[in-house]
N, C-alpha and C positions, 0 to 999 in steps of 0.2 A: 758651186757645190752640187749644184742639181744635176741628174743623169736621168735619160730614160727609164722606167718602171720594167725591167723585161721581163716575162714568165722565167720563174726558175730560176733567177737569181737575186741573190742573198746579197747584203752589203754590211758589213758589221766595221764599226767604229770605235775607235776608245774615246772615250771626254774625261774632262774634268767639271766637278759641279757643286759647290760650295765647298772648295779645297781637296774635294777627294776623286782619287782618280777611279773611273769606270769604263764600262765595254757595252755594246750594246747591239741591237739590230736599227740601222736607219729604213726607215718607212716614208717615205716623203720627207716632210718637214719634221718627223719625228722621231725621237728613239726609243725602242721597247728596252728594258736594262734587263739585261743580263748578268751572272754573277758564275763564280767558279771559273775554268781555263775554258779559254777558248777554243782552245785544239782538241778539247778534251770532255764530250759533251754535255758542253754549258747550261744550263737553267735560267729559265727565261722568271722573271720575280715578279712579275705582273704588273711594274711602273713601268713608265714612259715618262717622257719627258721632253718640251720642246727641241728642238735644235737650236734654235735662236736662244737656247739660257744656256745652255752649254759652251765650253773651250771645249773645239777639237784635239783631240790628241795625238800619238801613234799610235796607229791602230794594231800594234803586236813590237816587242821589244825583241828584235836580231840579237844570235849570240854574233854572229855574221853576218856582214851586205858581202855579196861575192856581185861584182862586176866585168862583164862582158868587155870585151875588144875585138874588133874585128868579126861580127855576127851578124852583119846585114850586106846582101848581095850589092845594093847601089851603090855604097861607102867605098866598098871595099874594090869595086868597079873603078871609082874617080879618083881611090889613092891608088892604083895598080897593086892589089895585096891579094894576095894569094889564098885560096878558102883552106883555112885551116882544120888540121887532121883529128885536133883535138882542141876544148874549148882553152879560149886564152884570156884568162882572169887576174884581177887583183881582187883584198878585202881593204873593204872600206871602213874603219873603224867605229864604233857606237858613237863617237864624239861630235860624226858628221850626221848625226841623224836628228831631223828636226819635222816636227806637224807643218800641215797644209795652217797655212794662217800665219804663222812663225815669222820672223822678221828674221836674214841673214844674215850678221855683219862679215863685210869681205874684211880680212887680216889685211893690215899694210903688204907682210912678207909677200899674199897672194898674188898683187898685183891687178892682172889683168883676170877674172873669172869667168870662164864658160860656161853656156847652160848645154845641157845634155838631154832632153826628154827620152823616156824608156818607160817599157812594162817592168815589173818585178813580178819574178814567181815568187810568193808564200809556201814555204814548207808546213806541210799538217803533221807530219808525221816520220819521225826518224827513220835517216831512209841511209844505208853504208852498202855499197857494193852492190845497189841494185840495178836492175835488166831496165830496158827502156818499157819494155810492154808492163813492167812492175810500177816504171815511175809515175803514173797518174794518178796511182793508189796514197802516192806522198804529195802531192800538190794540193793545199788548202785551198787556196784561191790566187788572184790577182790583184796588185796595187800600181799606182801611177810612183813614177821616180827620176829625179831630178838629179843626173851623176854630175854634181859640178867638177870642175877643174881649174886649178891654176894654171895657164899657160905660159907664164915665163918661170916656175918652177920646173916643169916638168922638163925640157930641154935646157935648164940654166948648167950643166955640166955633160961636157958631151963625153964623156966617158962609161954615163950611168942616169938612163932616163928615169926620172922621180915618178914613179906611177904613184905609188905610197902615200910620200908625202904631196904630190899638187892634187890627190883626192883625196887627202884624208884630212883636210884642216876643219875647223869644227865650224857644222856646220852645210858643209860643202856633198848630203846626202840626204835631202829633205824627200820623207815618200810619204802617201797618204792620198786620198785622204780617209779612205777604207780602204777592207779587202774586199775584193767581190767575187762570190763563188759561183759556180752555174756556167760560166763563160767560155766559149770555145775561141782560145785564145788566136786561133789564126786568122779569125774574122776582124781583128780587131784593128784600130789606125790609132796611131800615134802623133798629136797635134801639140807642137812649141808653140806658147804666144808671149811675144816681150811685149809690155806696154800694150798690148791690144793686135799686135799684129801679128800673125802667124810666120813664125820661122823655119818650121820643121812641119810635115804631113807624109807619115811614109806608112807603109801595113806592116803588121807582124808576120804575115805571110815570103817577106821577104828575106826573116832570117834562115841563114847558112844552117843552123840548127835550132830545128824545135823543141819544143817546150819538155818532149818525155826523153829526147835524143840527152838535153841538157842536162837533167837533173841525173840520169845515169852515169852520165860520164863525169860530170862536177862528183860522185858520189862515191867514186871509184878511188878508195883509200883516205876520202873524207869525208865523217861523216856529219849532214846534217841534221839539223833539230829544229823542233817544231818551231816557228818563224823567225828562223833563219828565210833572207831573203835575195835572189838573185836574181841581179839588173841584167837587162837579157842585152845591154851594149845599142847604140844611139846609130842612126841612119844620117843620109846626108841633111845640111844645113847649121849646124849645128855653131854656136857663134857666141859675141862677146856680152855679155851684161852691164848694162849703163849703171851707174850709181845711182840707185834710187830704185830702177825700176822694177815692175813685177812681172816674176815669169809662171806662166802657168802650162802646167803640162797635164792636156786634155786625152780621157780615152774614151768614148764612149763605151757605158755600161758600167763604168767604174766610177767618174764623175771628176773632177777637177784640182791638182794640189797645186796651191797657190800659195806663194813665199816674194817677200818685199826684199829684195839685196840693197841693204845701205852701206 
């Protein structure tokens, strides 16, 4: 859960806490609460609270997860894919979205499930048919995310690859474990670990499109809203989840979402 302290950025969390749910700023081991939207600015109420008495939550409720394909040079390198002219997405439904701590049951129908490590951009602010030099003005902050996938759904008919359904089973979308604002997203690396061992380590520097390239052109005839969130699509490594195990997908500066796949 722990991330380095950096100048300048900010970490806010949602918890739950004696049954009710809340938002907050994490400070170390602690949260300052906050109250009123998040996007929209929030009032800080002069409690805190440990971390250790809190449930983690979702730290912002998507009307939308819009997921990347195809958006990192090395991937796209080792499957021969061509850098695409315009971003190449699916939405992933609210059903798959689950808190860092959250236990994931794989569906029988799933079968075999991938893990995916990725950034998520957070939308701060309603953003339709805007310029790229505009889109940094809409970006809240950053969160860590876990695009799972069904692999024998997704090519189970070769007429019509399941993008939809082998990422939309519930569940199969767990991000968190905050959002972190402050961050200059190109510096950042992206760490998979199953069980303890790292499976994925690539930069964000290495996507096909960046972060203000994205949200203009995601933006163009649809529109976003405030956290709404998009998985900016997974580099190479990326592989099967044992029954049981825990994946955890690390960013520095954002901090650690960790989920049990049973």
């Amino acid at each position: 859960m722990s991330a380095a302290m950096d100048h300048g950025v900010t970490r806010w969390i949602g918890f739950r806490h004696d049954g009710a749910a809340g938002f907050g700023r994490l400070d170390g081991e602690t949260v300052a609460v906050f109250e009123g939207d998040l996007f929209d600015a929030p009032t800080a109420t002069g409690r805190t609270l440990p971390l250790a008495d809190v449930t983690i939550d979702l730290p912002c409720r998507p009307s939308k997860m819009i997921a990347l394909w195809n958006n990192f040079g090395a991937l796209a390198e080792k499957l021969e894919l061509a850098r695409p002219e315009a971003p190449l997405f699916l939405i992933k439904p609210a059903n798959t979205y689950r808190p860092s701590g959250a236990t994931v049951t794989v569906p029988e129908a799933a079968g075999r499930a991938l893990y995916e490590g990725e950034l998520g951009i957070v939308i701060g602010k309603t953003a339709r048919d805007v310029s790229e030099a505009q889109a940094p003005d809409h970006v809240f902050g950053f969160t860590c995310i876990n695009d799972v996938t069904s692999a024998p759904i997704l090519k189970a008919d070769a007429s019509f690859t399941q993008w939809a359904r082998a990422k939309g089973l519930d569940g199969f979308g767990p991000f968190g474990p905050v959002i972190a604002t402050g961050l200059a997203p190109e510096s950042l690396t992206v760490r998979t670990l199953v069980n303890g061992r790292e499976r994925q380590n690539f930069p964000i520097s290495d996507m096909l499109m960046p972060v203000p390239r994205l949200v203009a052109l995601i933006s163009q005839g649809m529109t976003l809203e405030p956290g709404d969130v998009i998985a900016c699509g997974t580099s190479v490594g990326s592989g099967p989840i044992p029954k049981g195990a825990i994946v955890e997908v690390v960013i520095e500066g954002i901090g650690t979402l960790a989920n049990r796949f049973a």
